[in-house]
Backbone as JSON, one array per atom type, in Angstrom:
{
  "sequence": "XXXXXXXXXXXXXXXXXXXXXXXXXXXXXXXXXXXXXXXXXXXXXXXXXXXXXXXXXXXXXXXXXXXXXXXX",
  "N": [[-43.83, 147.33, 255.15], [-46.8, 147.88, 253.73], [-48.47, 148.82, 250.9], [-51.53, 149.53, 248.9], [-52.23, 148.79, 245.27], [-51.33, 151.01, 243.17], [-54.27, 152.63, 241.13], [-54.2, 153.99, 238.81], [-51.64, 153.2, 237.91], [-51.15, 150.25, 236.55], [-49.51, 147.2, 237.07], [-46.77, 145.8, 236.07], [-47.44, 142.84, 233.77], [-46.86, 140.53, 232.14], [-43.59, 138.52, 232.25], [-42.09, 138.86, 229.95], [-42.12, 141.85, 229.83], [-41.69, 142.4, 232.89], [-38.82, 141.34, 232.3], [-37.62, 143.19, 230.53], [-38.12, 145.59, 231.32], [-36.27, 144.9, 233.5], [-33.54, 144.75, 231.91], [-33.56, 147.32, 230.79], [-32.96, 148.95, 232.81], [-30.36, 147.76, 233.72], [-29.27, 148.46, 231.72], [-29.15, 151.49, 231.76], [-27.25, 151.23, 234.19], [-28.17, 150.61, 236.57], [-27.59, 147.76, 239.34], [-28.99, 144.82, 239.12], [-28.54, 142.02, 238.75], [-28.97, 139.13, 236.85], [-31.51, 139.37, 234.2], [-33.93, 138.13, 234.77], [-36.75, 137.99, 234.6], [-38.23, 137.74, 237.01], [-39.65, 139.75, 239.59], [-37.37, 140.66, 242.24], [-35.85, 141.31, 245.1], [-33.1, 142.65, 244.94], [-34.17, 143.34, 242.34], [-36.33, 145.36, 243.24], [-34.99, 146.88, 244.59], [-33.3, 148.29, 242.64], [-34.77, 149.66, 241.45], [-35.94, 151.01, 243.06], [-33.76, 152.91, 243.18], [-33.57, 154.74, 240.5], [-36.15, 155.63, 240.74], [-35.94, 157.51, 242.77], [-33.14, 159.11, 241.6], [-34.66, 159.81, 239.22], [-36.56, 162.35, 240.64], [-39.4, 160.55, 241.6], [-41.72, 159.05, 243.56], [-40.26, 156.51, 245.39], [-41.03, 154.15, 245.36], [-40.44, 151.45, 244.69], [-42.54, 149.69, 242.68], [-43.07, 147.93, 240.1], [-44.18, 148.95, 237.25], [-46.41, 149.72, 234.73], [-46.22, 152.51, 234.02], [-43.54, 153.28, 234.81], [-42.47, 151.5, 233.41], [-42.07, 152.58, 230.69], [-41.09, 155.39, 231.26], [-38.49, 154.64, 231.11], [-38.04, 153.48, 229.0], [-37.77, 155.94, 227.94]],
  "CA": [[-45.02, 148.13, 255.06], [-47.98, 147.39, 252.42], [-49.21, 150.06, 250.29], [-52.24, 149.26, 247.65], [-50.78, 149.02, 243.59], [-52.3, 152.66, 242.27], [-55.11, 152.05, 240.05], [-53.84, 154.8, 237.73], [-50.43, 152.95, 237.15], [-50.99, 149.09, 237.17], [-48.26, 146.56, 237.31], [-46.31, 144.68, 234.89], [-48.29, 142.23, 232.85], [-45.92, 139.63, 231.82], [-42.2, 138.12, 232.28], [-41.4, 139.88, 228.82], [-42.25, 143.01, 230.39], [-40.56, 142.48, 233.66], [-37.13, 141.59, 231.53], [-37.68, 144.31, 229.5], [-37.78, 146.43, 232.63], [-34.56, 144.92, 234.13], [-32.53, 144.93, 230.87], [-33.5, 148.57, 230.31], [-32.38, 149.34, 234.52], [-29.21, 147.37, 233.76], [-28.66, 149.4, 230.61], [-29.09, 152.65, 232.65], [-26.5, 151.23, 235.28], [-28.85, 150.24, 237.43], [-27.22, 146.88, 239.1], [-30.04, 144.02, 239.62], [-28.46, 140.68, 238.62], [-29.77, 138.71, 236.12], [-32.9, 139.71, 233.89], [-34.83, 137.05, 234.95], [-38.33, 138.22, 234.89], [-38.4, 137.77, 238.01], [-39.3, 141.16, 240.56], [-37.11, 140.17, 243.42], [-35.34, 141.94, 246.28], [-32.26, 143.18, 243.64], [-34.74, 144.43, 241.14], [-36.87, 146.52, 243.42], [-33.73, 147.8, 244.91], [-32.65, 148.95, 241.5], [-36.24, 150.45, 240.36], [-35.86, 152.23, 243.66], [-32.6, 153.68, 243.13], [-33.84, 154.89, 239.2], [-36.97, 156.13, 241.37], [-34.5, 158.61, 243.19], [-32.39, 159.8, 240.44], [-35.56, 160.7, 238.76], [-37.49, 162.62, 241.5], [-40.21, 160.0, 241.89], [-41.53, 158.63, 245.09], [-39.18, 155.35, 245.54], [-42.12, 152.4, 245.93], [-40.07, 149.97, 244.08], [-43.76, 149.12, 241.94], [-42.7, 147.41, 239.0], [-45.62, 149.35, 236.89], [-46.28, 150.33, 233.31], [-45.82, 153.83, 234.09], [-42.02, 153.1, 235.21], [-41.3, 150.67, 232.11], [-42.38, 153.9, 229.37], [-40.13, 156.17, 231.67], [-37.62, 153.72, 231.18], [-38.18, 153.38, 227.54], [-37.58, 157.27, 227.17]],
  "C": [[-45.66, 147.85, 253.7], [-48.22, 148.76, 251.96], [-50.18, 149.1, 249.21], [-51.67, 149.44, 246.22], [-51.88, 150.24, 243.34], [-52.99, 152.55, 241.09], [-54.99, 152.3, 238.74], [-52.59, 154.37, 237.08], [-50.63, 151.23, 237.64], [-49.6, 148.38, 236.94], [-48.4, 145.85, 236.25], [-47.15, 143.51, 234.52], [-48.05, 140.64, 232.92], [-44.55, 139.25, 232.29], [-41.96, 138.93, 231.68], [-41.25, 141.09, 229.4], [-41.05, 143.49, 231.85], [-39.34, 142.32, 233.06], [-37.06, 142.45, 231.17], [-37.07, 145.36, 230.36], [-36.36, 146.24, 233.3], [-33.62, 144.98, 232.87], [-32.78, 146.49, 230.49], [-32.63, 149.57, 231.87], [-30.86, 148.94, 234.5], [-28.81, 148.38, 232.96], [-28.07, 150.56, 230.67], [-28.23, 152.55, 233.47], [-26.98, 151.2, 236.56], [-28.68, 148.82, 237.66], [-28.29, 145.66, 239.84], [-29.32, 142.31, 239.26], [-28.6, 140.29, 236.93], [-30.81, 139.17, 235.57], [-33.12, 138.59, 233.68], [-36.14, 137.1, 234.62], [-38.9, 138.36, 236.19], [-38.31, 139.23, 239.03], [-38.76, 140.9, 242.07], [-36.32, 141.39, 244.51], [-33.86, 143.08, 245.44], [-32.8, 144.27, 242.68], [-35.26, 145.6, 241.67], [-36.1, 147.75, 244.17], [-33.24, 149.58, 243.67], [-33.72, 149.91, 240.89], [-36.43, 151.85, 241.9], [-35.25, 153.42, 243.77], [-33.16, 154.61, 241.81], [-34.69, 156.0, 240.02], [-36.28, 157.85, 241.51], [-33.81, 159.43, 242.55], [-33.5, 160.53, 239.73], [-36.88, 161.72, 239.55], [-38.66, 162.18, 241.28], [-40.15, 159.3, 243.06], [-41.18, 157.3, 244.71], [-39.96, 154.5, 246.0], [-41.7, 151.49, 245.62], [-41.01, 149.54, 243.58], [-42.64, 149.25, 240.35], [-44.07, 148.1, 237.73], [-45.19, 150.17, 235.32], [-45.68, 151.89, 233.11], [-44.3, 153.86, 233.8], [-41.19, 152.47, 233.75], [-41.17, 152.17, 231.17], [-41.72, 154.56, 229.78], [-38.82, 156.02, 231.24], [-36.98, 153.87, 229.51], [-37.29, 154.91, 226.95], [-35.84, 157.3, 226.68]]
}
């Protein structure tokens, strides 16, 4: 299923960013693989699971919003 990216939270930028994002998900114990940069089937797994734990709806969007959450 497709959904549109939410205009109010756009998506990751860069590689740097995506790593950033999976080395901060790994950090948390969130298990994706490799930080590749890469947003693959693993990562959005893991951004879903995070999702969940933090009562947010579980889109797997790789999105600025999510990294700064992340960050906290």
């Amino acid at each position: 299923m497709s959904h549109p990216w939410p205009t109010d939270n756009p998506p990751l930028g860069s590689i740097a960013q995506v790593t950033d994002l999976q080395k901060l998900l790994t950090a948390k114990g969130y298990s994706l693989g490799a930080a590749d940069g890469v947003i693959g089937a693993m990562t959005r797994a893991a951004i879903r699971a995070y999702q969940k734990d933090q009562h947010l709806p579980p889109d797997g969007y790789a999105s600025t919003v999510l990294l700064e959450s992340l960050r906290r």
